[in-house]
C-alpha positions as CSV (number, residue, x, y, z in Angstrom):
1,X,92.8,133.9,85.2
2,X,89.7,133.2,87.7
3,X,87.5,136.6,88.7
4,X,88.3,137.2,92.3
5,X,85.5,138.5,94.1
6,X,85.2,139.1,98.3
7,X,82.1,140.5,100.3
8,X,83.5,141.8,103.6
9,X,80.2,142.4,105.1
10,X,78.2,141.2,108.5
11,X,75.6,138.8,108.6
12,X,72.8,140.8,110.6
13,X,73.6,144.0,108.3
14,X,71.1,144.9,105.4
15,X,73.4,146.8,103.4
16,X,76.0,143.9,103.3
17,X,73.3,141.7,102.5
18,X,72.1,143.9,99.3
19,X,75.2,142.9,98.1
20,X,74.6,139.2,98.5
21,X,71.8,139.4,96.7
22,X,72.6,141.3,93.7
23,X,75.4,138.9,92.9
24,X,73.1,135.7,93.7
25,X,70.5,137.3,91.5
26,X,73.3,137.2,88.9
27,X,75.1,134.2,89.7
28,X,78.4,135.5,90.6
29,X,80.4,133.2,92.2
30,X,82.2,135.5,95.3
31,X,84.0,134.5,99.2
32,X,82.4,136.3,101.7
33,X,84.1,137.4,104.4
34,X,82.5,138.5,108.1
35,X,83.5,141.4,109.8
36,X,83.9,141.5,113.6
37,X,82.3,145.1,114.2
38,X,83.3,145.8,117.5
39,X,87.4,144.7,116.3
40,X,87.8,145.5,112.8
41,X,89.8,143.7,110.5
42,X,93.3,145.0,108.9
43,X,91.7,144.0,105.9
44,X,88.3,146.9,106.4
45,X,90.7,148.9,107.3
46,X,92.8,148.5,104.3
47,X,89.8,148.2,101.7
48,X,87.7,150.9,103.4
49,X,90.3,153.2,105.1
50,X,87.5,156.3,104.7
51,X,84.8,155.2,106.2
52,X,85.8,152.0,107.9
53,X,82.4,150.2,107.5
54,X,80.8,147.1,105.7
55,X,80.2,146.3,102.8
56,X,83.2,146.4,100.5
57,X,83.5,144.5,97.7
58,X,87.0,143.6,96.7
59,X,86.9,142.5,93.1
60,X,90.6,141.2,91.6
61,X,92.1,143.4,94.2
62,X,90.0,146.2,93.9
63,X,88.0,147.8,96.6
64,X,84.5,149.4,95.8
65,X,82.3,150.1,99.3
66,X,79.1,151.7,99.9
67,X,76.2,149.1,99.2
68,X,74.2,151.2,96.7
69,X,77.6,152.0,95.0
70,X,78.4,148.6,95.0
71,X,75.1,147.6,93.4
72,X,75.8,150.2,90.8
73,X,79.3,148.6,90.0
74,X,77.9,144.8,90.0
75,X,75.2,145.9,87.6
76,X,77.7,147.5,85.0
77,X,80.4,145.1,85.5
78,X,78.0,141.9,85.2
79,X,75.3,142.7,82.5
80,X,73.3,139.7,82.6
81,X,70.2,139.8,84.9
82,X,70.2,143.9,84.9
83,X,69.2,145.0,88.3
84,X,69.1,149.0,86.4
85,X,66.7,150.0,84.0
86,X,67.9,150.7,80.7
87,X,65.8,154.0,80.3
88,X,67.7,157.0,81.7
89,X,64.6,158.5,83.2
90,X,63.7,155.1,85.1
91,X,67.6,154.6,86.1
92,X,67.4,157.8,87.7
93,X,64.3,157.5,89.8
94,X,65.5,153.8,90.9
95,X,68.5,155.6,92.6
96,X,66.2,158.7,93.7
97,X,63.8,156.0,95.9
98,X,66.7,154.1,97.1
99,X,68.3,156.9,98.5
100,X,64.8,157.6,100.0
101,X,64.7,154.3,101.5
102,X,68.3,155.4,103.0
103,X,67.8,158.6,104.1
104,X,64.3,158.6,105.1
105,X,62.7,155.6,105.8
106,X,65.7,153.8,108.0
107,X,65.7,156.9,110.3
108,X,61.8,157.0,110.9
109,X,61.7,152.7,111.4
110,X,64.7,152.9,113.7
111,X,62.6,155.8,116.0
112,X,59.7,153.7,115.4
113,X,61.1,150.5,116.9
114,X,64.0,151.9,119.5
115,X,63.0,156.0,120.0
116,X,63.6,157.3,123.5
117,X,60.1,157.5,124.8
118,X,56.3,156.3,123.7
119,X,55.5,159.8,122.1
120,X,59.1,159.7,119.9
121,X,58.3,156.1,119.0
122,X,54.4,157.3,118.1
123,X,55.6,160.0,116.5
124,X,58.2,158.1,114.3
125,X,55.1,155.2,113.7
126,X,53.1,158.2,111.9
127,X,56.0,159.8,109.8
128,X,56.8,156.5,108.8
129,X,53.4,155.7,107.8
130,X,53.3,158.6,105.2
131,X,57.2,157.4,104.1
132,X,55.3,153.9,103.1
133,X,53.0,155.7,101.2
134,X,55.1,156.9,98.7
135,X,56.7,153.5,98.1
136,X,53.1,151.9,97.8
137,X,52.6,154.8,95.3
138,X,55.2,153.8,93.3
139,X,54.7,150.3,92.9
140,X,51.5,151.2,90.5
141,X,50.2,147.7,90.7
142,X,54.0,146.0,89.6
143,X,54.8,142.6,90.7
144,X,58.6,144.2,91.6
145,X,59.8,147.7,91.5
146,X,61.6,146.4,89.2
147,X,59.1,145.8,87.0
148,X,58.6,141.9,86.0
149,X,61.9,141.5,87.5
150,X,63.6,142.4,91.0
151,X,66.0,145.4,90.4
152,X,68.0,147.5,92.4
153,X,65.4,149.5,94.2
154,X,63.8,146.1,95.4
155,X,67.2,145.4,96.6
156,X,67.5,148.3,98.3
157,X,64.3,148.1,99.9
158,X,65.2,144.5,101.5
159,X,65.0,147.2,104.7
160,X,61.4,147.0,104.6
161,X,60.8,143.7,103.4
162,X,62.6,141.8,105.7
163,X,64.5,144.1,108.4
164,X,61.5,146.3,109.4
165,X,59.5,142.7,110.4
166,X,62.4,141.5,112.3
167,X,63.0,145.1,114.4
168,X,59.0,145.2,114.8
169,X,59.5,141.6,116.3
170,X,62.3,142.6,118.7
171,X,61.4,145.9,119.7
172,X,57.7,144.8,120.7
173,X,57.0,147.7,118.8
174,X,53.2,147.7,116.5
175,X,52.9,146.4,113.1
176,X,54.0,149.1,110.7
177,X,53.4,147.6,107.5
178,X,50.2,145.8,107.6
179,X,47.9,144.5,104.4
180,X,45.0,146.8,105.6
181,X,47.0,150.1,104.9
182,X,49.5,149.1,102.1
183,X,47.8,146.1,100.2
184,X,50.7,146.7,97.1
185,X,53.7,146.8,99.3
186,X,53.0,143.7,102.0
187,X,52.3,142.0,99.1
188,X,55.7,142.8,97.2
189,X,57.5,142.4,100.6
190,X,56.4,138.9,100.9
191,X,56.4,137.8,97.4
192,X,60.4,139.2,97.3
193,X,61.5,137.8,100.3
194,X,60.2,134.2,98.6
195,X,62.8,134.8,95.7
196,X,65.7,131.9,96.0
197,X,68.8,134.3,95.6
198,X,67.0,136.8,98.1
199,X,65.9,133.8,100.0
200,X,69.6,132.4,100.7
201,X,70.5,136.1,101.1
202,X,68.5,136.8,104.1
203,X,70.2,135.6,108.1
204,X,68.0,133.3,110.1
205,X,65.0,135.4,111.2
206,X,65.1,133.8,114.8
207,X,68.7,134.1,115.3
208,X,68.2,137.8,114.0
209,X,65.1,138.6,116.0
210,X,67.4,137.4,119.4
211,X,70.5,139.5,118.1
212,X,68.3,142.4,117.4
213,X,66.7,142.0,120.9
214,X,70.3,141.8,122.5
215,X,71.3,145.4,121.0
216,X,67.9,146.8,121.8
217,X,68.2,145.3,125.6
218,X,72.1,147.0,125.4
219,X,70.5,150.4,124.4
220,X,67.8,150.4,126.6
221,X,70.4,149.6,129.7
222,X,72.3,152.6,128.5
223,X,69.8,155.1,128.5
């Protein structure tokens, strides 16, 4: 009996496409399936009853959701093309930075590109800027994160080498990660973004950029 696999996900999100790529990178063959955020499907609501948010992955019938859980699962499930370090210690601080990425470095680009006011935005530019840092750090002169080969912390951090260009972009907000200040990681971001299965993973950047100006424009009317 054929694998079933499903992505319930939406185009413009980066978690749903981490997904993408981690089963591209590993040549799983899956149906994906996009999400109307604003009416969600009985089926999000059936896979995902807790949180109610993309991505799931259904695999023969089985739910799994939260993109770096998900990751996790692809990676044990499928073993060729690891996206996990073998090496406790390294598997460990993968998931460590990745959470970083989550829980840190989102929250300061979002402020950065859409905060209230100039000084919240300059503010968030800064705290950002020392964010970066860390992840330049830990590249230590590596062609991936991954080492020789894109793993899941490059994965994860498709935020900043694709998404952070495109909110910069539609925000009209500075240039956070330039060459100048983080030689290692603008050079990572643009050799990873080059990678076929990340490549075919990632939405159109103008269509993006004009979606990403639409919410922004929303927001702004709000306030």
């Amino acid at each position: 009996m054929a694998e079933e696999v499903l992505v319930i996900g939406a185009w413009h999100s980066p978690y749903s496409r981490r997904v993408e790529m981690a089963l591209k990178l590993k040549g799983i063959d899956y149906k994906y399936i996009e999400e109307d955020l604003t009416n969600k499907s009985p089926s999000l609501l059936k896979y995902n009853p807790v949180h109610k948010k993309i991505p799931v992955l259904v695999h023969n019938g089985k739910p799994v959701a939260e993109s770096l859980v998900i990751l996790e699962y692809i990676d044990e499930t499928w073993k060729n093309h690891p996206i996990l370090p073998k090496d406790p210690y390294e598997r460990a601080n993968a998931r460590f930075w990745a959470k970083f990425i989550d829980e840190k470095c989102l929250p300061a680009i979002l402020k950065a590109c859409w905060g209230e006011d100039q000084k919240e935005r300059e503010k968030a530019a800064e705290e950002l800027s020392k964010l970066l840092q860390f992840l330049e750090n830990e590249l230590k002169g590596k062609r991936y994160f991954g080492g020789e080969t894109i793993g899941l912390l490059d994965i994860a951090a498709n935020m900043i080498g694709y998404w952070l260009g495109v909110l910069e972009e539609a925000s009209g907000a500075s240039e956070l990660l330039t060459r100048e200040k983080f030689p290692k990681l603008f050079n990572w971001a643009n050799e990873f973004v080059c990678v076929s299965a990340i490549k075919e993973s990632l939405p159109p950047r103008d269509k993006h950029v004009a979606f990403m100006r639409k919410r922004f424009g929303m927001v702004n009317a709000s306030k």
